[in-house]
N, CA, C and O atoms as a GROMACS GRO file, in nm:
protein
  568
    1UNK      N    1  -2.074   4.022   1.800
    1UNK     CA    2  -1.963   4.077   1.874
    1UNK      C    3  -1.955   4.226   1.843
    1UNK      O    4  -1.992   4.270   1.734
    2UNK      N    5  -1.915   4.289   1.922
    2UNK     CA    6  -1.906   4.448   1.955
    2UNK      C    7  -1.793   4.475   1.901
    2UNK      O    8  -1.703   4.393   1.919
    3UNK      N    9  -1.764   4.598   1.819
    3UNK     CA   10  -1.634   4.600   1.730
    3UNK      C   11  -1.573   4.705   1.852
    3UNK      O   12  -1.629   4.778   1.934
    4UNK      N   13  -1.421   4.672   1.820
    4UNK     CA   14  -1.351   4.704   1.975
    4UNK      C   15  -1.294   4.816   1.821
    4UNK      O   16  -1.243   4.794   1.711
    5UNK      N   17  -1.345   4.943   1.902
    5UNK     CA   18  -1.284   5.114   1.845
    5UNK      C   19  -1.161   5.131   1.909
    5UNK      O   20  -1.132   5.064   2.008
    6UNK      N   21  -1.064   5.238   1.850
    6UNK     CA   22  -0.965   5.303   1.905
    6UNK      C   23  -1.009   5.454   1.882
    6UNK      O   24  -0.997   5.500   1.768
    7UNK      N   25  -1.063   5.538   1.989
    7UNK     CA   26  -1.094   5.662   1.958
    7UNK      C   27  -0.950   5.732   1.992
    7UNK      O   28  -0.858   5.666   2.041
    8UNK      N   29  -0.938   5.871   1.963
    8UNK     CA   30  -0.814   5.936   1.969
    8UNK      C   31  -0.920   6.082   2.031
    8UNK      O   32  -1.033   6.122   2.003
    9UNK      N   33  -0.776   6.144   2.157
    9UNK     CA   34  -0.878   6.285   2.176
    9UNK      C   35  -0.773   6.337   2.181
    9UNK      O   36  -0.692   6.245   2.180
   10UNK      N   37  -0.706   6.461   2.188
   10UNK     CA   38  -0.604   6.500   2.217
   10UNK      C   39  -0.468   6.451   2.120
   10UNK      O   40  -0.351   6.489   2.132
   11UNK      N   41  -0.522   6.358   2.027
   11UNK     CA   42  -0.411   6.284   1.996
   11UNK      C   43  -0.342   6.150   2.083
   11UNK      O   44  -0.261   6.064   2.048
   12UNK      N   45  -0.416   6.174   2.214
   12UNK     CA   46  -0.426   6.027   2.300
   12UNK      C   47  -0.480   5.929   2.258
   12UNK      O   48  -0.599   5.960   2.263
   13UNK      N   49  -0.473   5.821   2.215
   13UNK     CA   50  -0.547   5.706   2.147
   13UNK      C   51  -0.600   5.635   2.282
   13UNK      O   52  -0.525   5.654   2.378
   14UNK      N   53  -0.729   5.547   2.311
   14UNK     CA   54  -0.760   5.517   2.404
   14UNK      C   55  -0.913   5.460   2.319
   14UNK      O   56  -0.980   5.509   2.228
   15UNK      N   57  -0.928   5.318   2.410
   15UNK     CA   58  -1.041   5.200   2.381
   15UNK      C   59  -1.158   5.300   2.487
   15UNK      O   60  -1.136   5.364   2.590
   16UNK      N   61  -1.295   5.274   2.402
   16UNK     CA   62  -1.474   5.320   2.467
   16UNK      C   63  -1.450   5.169   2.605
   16UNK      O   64  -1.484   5.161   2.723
   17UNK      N   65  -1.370   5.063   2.498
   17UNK     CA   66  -1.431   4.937   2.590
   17UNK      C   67  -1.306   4.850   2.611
   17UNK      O   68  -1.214   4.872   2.534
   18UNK      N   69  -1.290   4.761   2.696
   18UNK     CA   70  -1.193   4.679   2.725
   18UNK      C   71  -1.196   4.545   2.623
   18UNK      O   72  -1.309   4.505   2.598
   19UNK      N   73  -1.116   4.493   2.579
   19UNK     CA   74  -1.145   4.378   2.467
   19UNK      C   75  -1.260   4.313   2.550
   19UNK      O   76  -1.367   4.300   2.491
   20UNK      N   77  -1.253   4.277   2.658
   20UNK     CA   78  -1.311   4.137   2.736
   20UNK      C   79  -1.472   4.200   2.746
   20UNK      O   80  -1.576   4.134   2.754
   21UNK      N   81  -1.458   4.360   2.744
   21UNK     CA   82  -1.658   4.426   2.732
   21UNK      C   83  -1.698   4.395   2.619
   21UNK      O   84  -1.811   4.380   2.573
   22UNK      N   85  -1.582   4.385   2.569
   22UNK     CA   86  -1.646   4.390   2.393
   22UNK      C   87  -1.723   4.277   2.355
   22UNK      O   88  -1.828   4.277   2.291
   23UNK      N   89  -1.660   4.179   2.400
   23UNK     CA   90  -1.738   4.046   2.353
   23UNK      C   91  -1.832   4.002   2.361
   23UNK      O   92  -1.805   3.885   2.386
   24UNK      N   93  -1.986   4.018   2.355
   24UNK     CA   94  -2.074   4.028   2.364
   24UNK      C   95  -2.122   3.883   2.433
   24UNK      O   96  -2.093   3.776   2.381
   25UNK      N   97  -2.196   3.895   2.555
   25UNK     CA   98  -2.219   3.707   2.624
   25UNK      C   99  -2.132   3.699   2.734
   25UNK      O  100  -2.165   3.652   2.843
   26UNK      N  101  -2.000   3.755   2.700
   26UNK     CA  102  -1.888   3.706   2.782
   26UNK      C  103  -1.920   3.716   2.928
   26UNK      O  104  -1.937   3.829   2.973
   27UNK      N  105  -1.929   3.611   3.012
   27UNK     CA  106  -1.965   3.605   3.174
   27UNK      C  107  -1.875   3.672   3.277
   27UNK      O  108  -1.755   3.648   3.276
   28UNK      N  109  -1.934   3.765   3.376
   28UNK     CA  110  -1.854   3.818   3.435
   28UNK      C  111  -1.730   3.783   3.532
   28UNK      O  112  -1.731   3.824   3.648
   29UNK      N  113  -1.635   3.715   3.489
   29UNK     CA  114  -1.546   3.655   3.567
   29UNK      C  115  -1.536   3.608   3.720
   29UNK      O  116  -1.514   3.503   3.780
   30UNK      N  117  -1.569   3.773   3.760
   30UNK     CA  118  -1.552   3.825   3.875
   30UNK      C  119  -1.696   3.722   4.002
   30UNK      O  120  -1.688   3.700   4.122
   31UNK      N  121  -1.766   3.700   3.938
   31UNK     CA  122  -1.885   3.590   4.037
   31UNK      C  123  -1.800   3.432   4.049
   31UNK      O  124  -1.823   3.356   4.143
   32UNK      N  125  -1.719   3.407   3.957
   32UNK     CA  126  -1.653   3.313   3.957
   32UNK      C  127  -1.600   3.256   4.094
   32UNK      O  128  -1.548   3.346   4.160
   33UNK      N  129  -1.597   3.132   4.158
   33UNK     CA  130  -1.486   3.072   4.256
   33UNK      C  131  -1.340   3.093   4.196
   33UNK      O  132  -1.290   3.082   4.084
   34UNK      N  133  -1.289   3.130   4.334
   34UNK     CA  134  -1.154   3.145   4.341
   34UNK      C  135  -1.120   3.010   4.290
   34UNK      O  136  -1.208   2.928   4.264
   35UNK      N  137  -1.010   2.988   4.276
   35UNK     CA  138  -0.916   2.799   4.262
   35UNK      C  139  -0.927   2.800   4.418
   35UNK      O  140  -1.018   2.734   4.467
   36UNK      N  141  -0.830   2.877   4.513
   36UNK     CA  142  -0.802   2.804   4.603
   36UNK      C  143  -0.970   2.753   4.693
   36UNK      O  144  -1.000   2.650   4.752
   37UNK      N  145  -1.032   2.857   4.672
   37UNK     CA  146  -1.198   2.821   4.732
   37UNK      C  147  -1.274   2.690   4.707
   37UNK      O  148  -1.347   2.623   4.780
   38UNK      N  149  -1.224   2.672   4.554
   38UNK     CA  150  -1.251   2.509   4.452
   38UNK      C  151  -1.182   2.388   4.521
   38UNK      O  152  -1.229   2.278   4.551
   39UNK      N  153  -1.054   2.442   4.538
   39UNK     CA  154  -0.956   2.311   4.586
   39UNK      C  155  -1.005   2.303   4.751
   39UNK      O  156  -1.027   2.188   4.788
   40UNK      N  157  -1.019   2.380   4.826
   40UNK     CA  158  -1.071   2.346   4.950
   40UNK      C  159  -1.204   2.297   4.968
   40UNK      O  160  -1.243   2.219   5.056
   41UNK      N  161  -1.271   2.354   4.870
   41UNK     CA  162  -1.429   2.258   4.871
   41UNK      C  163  -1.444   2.102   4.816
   41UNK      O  164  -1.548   2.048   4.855
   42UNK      N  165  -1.370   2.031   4.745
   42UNK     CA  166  -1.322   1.926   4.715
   42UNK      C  167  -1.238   1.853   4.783
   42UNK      O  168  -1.214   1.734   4.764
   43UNK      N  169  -1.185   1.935   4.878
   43UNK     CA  170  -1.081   1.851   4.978
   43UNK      C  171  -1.165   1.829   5.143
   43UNK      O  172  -1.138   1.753   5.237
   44UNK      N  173  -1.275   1.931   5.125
   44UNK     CA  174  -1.361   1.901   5.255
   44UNK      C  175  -1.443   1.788   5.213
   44UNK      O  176  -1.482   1.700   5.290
   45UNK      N  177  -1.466   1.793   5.102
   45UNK     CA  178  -1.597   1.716   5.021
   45UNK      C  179  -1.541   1.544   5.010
   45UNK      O  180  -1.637   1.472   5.038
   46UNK      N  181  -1.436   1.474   4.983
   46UNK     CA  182  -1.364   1.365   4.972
   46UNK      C  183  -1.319   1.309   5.130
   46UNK      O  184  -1.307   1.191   5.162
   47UNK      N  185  -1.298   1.426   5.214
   47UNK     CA  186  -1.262   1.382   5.355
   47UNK      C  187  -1.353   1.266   5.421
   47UNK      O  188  -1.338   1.214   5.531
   48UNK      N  189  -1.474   1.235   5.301
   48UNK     CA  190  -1.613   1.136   5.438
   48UNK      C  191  -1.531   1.026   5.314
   48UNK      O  192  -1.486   0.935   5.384
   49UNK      N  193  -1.495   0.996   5.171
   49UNK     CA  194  -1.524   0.897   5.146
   49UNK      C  195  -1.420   0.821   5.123
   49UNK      O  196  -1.319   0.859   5.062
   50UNK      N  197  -1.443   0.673   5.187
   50UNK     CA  198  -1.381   0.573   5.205
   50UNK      C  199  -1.255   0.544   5.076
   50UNK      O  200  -1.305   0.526   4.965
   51UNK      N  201  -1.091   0.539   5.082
   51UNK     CA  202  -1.065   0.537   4.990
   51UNK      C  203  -1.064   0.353   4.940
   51UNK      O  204  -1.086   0.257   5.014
   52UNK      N  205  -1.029   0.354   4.776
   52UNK     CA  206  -1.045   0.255   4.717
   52UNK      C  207  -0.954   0.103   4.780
   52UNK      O  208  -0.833   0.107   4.805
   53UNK      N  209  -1.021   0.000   4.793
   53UNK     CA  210  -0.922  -0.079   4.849
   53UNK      C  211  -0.829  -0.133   4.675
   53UNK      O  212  -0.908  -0.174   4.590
   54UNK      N  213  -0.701  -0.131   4.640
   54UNK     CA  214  -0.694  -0.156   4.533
   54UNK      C  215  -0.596  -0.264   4.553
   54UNK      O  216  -0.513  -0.269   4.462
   55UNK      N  217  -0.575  -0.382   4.677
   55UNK     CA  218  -0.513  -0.464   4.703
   55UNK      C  219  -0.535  -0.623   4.620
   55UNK      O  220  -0.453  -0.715   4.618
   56UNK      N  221  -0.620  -0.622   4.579
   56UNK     CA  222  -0.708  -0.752   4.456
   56UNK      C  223  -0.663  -0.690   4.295
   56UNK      O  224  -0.686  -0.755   4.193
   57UNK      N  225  -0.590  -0.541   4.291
   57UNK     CA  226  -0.579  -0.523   4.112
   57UNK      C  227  -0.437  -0.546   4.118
   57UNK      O  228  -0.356  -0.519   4.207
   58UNK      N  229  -0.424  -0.604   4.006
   58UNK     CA  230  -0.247  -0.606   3.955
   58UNK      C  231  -0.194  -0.455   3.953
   58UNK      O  232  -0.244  -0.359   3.894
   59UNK      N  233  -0.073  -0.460   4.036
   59UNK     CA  234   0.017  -0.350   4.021
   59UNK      C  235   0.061  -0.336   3.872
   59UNK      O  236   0.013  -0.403   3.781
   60UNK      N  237   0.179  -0.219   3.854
   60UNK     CA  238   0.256  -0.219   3.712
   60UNK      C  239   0.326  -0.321   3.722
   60UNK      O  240   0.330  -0.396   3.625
   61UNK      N  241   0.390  -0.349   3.822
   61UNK     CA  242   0.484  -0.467   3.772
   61UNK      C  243   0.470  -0.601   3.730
   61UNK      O  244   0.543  -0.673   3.663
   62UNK      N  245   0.270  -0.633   3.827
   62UNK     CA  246   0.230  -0.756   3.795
   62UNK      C  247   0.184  -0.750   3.642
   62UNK      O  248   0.213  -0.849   3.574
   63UNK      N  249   0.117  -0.648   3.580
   63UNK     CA  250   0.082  -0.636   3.461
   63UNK      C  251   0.222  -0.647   3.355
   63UNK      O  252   0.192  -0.698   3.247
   64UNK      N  253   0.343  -0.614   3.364
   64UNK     CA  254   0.494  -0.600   3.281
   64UNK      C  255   0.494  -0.721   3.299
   64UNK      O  256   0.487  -0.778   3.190
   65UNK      N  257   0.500  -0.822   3.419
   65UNK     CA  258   0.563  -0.955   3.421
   65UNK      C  259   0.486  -1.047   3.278
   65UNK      O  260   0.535  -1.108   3.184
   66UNK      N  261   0.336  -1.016   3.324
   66UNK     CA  262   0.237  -1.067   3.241
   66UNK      C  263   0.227  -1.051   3.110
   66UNK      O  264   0.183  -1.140   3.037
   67UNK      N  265   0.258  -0.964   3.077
   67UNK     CA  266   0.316  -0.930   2.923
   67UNK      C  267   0.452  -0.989   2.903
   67UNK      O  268   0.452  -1.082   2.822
   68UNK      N  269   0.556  -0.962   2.951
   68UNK     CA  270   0.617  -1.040   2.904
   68UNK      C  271   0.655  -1.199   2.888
   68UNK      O  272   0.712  -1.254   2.793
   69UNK      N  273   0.593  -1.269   3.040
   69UNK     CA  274   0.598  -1.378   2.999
   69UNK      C  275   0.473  -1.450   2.878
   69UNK      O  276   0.481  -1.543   2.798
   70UNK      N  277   0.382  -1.372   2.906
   70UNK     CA  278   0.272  -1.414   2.747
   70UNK      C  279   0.378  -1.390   2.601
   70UNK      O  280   0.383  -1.455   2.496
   71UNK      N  281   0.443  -1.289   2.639
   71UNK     CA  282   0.505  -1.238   2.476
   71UNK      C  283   0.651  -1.331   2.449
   71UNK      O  284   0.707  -1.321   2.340
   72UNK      N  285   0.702  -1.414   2.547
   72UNK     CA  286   0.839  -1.496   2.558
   72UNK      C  287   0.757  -1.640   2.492
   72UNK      O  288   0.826  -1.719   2.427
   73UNK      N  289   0.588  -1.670   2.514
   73UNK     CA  290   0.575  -1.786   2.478
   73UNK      C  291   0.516  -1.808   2.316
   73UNK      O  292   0.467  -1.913   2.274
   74UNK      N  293   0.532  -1.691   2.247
   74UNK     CA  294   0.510  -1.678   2.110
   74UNK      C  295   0.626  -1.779   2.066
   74UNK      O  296   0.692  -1.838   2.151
   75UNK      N  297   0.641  -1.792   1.966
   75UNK     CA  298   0.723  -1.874   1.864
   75UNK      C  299   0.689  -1.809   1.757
   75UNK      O  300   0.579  -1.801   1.704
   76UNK      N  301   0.853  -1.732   1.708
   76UNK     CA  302   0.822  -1.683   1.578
   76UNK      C  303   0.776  -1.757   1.445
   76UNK      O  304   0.745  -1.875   1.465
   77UNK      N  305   0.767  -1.718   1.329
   77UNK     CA  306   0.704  -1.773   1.244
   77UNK      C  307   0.812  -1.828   1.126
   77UNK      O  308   0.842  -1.734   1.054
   78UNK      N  309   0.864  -1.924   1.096
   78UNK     CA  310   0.949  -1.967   1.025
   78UNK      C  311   0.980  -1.928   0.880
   78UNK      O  312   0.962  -2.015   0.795
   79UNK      N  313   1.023  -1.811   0.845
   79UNK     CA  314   1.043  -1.737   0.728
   79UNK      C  315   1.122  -1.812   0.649
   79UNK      O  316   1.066  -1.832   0.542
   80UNK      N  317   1.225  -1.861   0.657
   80UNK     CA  318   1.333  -1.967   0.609
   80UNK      C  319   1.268  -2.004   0.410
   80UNK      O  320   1.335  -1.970   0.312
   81UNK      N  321   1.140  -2.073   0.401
   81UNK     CA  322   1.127  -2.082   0.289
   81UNK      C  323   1.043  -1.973   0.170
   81UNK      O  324   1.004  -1.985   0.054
   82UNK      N  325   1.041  -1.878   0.263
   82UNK     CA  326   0.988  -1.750   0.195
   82UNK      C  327   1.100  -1.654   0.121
   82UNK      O  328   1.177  -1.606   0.204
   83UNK      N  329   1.125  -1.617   0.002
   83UNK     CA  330   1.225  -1.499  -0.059
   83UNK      C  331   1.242  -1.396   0.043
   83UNK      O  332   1.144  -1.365   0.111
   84UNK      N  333   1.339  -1.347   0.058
   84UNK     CA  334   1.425  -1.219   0.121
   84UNK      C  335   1.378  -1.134   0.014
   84UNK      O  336   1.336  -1.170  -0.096
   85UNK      N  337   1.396  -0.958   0.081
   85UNK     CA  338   1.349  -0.888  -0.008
   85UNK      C  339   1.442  -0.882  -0.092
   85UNK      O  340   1.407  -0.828  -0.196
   86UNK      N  341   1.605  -0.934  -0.087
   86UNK     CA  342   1.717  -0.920  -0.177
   86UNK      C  343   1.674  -1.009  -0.261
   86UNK      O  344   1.714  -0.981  -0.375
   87UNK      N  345   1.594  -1.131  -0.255
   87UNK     CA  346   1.604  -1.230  -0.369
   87UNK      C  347   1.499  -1.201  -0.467
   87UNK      O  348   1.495  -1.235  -0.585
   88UNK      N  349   1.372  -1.096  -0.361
   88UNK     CA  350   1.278  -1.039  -0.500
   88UNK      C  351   1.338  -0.947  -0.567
   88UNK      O  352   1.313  -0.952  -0.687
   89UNK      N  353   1.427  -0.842  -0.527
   89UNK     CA  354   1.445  -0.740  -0.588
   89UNK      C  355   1.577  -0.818  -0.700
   89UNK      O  356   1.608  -0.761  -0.804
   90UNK      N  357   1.634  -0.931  -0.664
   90UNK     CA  358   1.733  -0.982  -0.750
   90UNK      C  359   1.662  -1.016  -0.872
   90UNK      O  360   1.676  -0.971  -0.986
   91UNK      N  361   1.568  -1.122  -0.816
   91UNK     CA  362   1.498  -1.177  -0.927
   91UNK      C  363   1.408  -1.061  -1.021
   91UNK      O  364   1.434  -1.067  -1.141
   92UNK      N  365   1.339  -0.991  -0.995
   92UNK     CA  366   1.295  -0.862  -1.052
   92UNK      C  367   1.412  -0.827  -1.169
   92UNK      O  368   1.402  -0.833  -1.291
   93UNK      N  369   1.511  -0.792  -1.096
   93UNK     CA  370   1.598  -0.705  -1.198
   93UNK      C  371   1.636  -0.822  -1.284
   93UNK      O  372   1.632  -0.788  -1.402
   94UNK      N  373   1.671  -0.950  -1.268
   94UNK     CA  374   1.692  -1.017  -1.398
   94UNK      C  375   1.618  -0.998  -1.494
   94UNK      O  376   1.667  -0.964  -1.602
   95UNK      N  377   1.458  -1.018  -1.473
   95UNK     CA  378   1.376  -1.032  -1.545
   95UNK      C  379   1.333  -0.965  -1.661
   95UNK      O  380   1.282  -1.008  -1.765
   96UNK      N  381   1.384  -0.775  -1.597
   96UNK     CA  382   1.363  -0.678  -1.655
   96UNK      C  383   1.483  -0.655  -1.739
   96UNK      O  384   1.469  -0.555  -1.810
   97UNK      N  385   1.588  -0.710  -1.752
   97UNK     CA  386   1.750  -0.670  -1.802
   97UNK      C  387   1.721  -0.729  -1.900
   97UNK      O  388   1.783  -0.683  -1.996
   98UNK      N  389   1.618  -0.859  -1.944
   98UNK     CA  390   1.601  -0.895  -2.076
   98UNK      C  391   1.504  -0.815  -2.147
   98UNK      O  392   1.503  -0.846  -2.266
   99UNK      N  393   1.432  -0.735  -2.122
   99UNK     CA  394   1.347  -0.696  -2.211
   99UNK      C  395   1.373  -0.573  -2.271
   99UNK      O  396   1.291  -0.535  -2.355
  100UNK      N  397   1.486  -0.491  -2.241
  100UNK     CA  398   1.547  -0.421  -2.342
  100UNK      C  399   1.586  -0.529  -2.477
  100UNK      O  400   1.598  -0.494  -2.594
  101UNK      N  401   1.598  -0.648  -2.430
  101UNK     CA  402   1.653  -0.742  -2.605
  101UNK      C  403   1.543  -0.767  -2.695
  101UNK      O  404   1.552  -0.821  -2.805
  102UNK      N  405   1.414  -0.712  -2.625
  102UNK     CA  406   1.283  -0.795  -2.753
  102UNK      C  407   1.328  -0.711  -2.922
  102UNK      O  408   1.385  -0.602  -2.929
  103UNK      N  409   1.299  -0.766  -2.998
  103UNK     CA  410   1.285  -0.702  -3.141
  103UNK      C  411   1.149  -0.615  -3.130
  103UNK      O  412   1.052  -0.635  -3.057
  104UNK      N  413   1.170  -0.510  -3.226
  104UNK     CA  414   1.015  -0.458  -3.261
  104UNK      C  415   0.952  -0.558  -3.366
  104UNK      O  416   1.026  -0.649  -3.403
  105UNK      N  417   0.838  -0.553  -3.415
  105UNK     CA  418   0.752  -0.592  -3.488
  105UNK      C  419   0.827  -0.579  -3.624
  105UNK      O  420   0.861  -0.657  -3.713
  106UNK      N  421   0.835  -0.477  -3.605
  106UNK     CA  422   0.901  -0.442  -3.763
  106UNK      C  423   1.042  -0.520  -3.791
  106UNK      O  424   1.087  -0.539  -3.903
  107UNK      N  425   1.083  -0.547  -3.709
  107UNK     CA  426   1.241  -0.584  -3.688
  107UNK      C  427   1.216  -0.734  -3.756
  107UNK      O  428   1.254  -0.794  -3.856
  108UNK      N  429   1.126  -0.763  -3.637
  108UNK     CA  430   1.107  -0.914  -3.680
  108UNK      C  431   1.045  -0.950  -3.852
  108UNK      O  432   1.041  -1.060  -3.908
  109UNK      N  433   1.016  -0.862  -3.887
  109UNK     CA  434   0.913  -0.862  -3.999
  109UNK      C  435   1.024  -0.877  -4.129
  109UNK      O  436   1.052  -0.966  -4.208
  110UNK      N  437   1.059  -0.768  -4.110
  110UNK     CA  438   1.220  -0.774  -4.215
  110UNK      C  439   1.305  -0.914  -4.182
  110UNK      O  440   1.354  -0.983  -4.271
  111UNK      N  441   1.315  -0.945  -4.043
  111UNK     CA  442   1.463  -1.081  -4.043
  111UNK      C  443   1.325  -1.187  -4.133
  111UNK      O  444   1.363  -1.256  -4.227
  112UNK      N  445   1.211  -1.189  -4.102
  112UNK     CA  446   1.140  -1.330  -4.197
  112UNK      C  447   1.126  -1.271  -4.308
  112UNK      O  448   1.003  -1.271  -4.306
  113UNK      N  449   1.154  -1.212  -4.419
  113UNK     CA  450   1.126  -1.166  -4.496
  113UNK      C  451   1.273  -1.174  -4.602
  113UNK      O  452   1.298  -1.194  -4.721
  114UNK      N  453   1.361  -1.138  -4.453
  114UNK     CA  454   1.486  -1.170  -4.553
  114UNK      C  455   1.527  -1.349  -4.579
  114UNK      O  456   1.592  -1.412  -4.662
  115UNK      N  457   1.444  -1.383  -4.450
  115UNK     CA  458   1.512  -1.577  -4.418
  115UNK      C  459   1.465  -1.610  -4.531
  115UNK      O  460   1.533  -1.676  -4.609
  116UNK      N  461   1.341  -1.570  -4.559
  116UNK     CA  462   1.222  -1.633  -4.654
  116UNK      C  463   1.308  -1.585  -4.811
  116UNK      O  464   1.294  -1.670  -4.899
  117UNK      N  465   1.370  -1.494  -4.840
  117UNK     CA  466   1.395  -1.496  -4.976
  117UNK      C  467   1.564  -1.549  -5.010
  117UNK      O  468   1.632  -1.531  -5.112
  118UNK      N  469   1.603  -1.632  -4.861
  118UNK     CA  470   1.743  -1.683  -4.911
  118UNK      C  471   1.694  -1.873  -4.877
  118UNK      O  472   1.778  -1.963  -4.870
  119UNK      N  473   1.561  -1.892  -4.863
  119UNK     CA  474   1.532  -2.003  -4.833
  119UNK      C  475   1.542  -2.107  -4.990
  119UNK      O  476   1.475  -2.090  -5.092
  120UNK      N  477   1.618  -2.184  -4.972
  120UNK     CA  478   1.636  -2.303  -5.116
  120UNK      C  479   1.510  -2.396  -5.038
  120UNK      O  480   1.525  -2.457  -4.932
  121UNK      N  481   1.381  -2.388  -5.121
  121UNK     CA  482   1.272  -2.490  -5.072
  121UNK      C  483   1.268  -2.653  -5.080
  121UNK      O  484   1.218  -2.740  -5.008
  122UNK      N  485   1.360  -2.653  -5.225
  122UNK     CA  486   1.393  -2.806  -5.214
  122UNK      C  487   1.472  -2.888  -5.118
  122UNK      O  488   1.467  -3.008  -5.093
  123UNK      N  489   1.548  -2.791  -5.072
  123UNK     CA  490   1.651  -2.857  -4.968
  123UNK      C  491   1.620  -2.878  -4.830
  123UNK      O  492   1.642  -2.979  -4.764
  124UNK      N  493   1.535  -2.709  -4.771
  124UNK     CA  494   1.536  -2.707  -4.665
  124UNK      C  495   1.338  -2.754  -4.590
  124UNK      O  496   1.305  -2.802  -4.482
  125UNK      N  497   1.269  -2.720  -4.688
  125UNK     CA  498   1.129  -2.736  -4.636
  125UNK      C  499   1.004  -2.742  -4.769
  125UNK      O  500   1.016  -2.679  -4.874
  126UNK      N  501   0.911  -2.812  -4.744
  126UNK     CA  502   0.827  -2.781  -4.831
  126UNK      C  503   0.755  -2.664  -4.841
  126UNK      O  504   0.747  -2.565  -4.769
  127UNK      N  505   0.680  -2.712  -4.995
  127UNK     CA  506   0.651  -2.514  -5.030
  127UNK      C  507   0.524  -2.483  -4.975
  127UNK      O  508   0.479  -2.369  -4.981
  128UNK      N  509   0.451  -2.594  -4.912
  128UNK     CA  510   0.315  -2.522  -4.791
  128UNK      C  511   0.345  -2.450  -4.707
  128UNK      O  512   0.298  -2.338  -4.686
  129UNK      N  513   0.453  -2.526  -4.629
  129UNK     CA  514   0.550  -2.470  -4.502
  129UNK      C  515   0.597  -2.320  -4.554
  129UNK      O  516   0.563  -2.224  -4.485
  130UNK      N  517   0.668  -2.299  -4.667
  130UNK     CA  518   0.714  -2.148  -4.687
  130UNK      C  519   0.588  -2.063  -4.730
  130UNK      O  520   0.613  -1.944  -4.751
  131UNK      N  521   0.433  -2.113  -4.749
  131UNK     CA  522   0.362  -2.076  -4.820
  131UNK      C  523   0.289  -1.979  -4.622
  131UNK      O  524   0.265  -1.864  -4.586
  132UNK      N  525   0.285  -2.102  -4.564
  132UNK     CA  526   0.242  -2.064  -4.434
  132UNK      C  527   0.310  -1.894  -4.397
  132UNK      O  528   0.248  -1.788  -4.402
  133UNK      N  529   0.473  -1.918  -4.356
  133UNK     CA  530   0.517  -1.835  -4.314
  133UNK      C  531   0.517  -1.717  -4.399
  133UNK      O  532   0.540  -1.624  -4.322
  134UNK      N  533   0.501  -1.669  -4.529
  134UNK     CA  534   0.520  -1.587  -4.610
  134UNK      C  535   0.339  -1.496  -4.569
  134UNK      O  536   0.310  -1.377  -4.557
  135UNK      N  537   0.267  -1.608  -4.561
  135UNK     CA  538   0.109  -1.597  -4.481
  135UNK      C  539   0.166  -1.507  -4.380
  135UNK      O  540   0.182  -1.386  -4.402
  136UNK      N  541   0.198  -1.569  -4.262
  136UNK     CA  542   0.225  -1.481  -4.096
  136UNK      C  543   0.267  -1.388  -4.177
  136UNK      O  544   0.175  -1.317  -4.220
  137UNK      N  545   0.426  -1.349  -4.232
  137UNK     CA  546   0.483  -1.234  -4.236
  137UNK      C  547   0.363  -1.153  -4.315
  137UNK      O  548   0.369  -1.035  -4.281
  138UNK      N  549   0.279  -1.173  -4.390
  138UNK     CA  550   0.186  -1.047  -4.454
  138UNK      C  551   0.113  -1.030  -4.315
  138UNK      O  552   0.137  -0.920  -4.265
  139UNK      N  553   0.039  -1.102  -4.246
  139UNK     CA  554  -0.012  -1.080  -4.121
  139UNK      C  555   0.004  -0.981  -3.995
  139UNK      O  556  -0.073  -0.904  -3.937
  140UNK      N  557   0.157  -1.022  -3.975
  140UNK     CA  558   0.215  -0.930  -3.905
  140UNK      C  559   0.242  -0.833  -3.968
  140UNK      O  560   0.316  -0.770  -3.893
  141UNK      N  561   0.221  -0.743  -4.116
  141UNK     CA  562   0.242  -0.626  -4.153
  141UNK      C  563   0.100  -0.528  -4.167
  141UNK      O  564   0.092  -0.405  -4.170
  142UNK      N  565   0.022  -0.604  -4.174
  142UNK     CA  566  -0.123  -0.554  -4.163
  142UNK      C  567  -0.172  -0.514  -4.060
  142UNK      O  568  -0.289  -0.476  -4.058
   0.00000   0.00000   0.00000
């Protein structure tokens, strides 16, 4: 492309070239058909041919009827034993409202640790049984 100058003479500013010279390729407009020359050569040109018989295609209205009576003989789909999105999002939030209550590790570690040293073994369990759990609680601290 041809770089479009602004020369100055006199202090008059004024283009060597018109944007549309500048563009280098650009086809001379001017050989171009008029429109109205286009539209009359297309309107002489269609005058021989036979128009379409379109009495055998469905109109708009036959095509609307047809849709809708195809779309009236659907039967919706019986949702009834499927959850609402209120009963997932219900059930969700229960689920999650308990798990702020878990203990930490550590938490739990101390409550068996304290059960275990107020446990009377004769009364309440044998001493394998306290031998076991005293086992877990080192387990869970490791």
């Amino acid at each position: 492309m041809t770089d479009i100058l602004q020369l100055s003479k006199d202090g008059a500013k004024f283009y060597p070239q018109t944007h549309a010279q500048a563009v280098l390729g650009l086809p001379d407009f001017s050989t171009f058909e008029k429109a109205s020359d286009v539209q009359t050569a297309i309107t002489s040109a269609i005058k021989g041919i036979a128009p379409t018989d379109l009495t055998n295609y469905p109109t708009k209205s036959d095509v609307t009827t047809e849709i809708s009576t195809a779309v009236s003989g659907i039967k919706p789909t019986d949702l009834s034993n499927y959850p609402t999105k209120t009963d997932v999002t219900t059930e969700i939030s229960s689920a999650v409202s308990g798990v702020s209550t878990f203990e930490k590790a550590s938490d739990v570690q101390t409550a068996i640790s304290s059960a275990l040293g107020k446990v009377d073994v004769s009364q309440t369990m044998s001493m394998s049984i306290r031998n076991k759990l005293q086992n877990m609680n080192k387990e869970m601290g490791s």
